[in-house]
C-alpha positions as CSV (number, residue, x, y, z in Angstrom):
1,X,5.0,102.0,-10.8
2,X,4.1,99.4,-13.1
3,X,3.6,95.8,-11.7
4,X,4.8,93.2,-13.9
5,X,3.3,89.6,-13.7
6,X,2.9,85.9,-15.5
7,X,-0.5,85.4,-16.4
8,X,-1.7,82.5,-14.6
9,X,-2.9,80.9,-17.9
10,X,0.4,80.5,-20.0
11,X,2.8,80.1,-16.2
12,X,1.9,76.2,-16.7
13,X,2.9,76.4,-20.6
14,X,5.6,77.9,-20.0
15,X,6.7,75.5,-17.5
16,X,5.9,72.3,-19.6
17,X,7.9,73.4,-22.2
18,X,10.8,74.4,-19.8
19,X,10.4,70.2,-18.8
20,X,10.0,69.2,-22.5
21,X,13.0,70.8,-23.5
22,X,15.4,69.9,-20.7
23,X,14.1,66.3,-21.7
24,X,14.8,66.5,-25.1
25,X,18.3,67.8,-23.8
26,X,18.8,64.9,-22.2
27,X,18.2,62.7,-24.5
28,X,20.5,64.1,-27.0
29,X,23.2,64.1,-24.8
30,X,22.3,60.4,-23.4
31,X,22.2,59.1,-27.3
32,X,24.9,60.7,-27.8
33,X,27.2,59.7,-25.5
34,X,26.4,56.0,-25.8
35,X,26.6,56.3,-29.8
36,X,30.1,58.0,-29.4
37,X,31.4,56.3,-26.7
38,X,29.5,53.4,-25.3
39,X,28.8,50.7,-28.4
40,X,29.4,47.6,-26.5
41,X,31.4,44.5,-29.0
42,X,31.7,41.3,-28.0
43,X,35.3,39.7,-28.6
44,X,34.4,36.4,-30.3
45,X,38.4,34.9,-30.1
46,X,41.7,34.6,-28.1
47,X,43.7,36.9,-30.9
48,X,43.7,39.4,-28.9
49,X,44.9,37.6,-25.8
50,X,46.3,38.7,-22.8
51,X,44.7,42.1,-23.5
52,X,41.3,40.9,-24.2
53,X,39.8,37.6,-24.1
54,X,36.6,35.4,-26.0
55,X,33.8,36.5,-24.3
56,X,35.1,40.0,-23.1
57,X,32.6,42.5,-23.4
58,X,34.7,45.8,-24.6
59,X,33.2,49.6,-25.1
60,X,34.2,51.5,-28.6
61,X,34.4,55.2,-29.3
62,X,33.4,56.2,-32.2
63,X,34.6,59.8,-32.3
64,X,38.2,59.6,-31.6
65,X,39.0,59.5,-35.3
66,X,36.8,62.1,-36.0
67,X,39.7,64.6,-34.4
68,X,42.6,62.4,-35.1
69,X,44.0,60.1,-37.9
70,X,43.8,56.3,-35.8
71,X,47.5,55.4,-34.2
72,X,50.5,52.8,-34.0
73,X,49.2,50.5,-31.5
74,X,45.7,51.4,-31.1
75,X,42.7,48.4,-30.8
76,X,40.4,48.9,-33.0
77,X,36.8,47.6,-34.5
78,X,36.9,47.1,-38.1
79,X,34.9,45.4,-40.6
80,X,35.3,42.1,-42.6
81,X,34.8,41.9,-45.9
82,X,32.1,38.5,-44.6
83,X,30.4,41.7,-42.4
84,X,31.9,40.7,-39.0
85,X,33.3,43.3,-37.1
86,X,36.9,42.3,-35.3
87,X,39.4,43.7,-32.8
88,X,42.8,43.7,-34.1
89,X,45.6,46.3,-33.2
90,X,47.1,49.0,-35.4
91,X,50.5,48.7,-36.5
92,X,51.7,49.2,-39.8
93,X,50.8,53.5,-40.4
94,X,49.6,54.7,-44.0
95,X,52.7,54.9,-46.4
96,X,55.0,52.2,-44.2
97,X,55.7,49.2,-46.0
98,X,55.4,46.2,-43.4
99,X,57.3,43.1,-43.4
100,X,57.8,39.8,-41.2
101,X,61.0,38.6,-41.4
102,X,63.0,35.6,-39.5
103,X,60.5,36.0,-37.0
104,X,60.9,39.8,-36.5
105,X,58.2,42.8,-37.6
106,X,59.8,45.4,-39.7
107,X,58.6,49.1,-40.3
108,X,59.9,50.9,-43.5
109,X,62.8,48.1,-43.4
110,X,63.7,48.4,-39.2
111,X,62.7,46.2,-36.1
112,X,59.4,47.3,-34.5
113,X,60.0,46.7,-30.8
114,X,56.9,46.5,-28.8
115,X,55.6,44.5,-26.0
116,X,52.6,43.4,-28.6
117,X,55.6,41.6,-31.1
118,X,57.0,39.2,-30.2
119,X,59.0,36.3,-32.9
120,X,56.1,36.1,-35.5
121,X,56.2,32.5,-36.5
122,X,53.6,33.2,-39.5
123,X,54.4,35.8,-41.9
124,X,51.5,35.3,-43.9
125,X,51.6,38.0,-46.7
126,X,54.0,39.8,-45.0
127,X,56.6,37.3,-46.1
128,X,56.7,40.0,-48.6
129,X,56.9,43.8,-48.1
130,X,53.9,45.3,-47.7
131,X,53.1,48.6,-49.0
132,X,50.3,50.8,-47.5
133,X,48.3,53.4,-49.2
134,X,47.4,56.9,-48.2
135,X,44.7,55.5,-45.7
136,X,45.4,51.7,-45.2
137,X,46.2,50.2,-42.2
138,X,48.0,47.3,-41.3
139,X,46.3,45.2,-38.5
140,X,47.4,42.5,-35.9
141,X,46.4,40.4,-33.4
142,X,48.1,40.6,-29.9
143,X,48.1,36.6,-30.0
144,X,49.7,35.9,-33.7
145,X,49.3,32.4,-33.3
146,X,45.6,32.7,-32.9
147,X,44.8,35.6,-35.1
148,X,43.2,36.5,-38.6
149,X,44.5,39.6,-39.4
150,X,46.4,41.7,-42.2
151,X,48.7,38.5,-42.6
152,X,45.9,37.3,-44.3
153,X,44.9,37.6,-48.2
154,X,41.3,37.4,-46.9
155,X,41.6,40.2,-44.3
156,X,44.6,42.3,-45.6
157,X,45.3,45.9,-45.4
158,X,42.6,47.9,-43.7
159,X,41.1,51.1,-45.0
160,X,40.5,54.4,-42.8
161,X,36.6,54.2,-43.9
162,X,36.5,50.1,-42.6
163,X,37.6,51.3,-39.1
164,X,34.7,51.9,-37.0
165,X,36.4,53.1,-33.9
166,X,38.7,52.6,-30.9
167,X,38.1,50.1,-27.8
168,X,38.9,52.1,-24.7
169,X,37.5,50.4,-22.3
170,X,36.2,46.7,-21.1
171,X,33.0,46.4,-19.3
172,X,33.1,42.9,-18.7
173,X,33.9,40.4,-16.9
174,X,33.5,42.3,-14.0
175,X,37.3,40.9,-12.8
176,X,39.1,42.8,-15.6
177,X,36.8,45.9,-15.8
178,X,39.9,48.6,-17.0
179,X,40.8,50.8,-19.5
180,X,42.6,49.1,-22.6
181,X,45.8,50.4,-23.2
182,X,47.5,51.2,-26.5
């Protein structure tokens, strides 16, 4: 018979690199679960009230729209044109035209009921219809009376590319620690 064995001098090699590697493993998987899924924003307004709150410390995932095309009604993190990014929620699709009229939210020219509309007492620039492009979005606050958002000349239509992600899940206050629904 032949007698196989592990040299005594490379066992301990072999063994650190077994530890190295699972490390590095680790790692990856670590970074890339809190670059995905765990970037924590800080809600700087009410606009988003009674979902979220100033001072609400929310998670975003960043790889949802990876797989998917973002959604009527989802919160999402975008970014200003003055750098800031801002929660705001998703409702006007790419190729809608939007309007706020007499107080009500119209899709393509029909009511949009949702709990997140209410009477709109500021149409803004929706006054007017609003057409979307192939990949714009239009954006707004759950609190309308306390809310920059698409109404706004400043903010307007969002792009696909200016949407960083989705906010899934709040993290603080510890009170209202929950999912965030769409």
């Amino acid at each position: 018979t032949v007698d196989f064995y592990i040299n005594d001098d490379t066992a301990w090699l072999r063994k650190a690199v077994g530890w190295v590697v699972n490390i590095v493993v680790a790692i990856a998987c670590g970074w890339f679960l809190v670059y995905g899924f765990g970037e924590q924003i800080l809600i700087s307004g009410n606009s988003m009230q009674p979902q979220l709150s100033a001072r609400d410390v929310v998670l975003m995932n960043r790889i949802t729209y990876v797989t998917r095309d973002p959604g009527r009604f989802d919160v999402v993190v975008f970014k200003r044109e003055d750098g800031k990014k801002n929660v705001k929620r998703i409702i006007g699709l790419p190729g809608e035209t939007v309007q706020i009229k007499e107080g009500k939210l119209l899709i393509d020219g029909k009511p949009l009921k949702a709990e997140y509309v209410s009477d709109i007492g500021y149409a803004g620039t929706a006054s007017e219809p609003v057409h979307l492009g192939k990949d714009e979005y239009f954006l707004l606050g759950d609190n309308e009376t306390a809310s920059d958002d698409s109404r706004e000349e400043k903010i307007g239509n969002i792009k696909k590319k200016e949407i960083y992600g989705e906010v899934w899940f709040v993290i603080k206050p510890w009170s209202d620690i929950g999912f965030v629904s769409d």
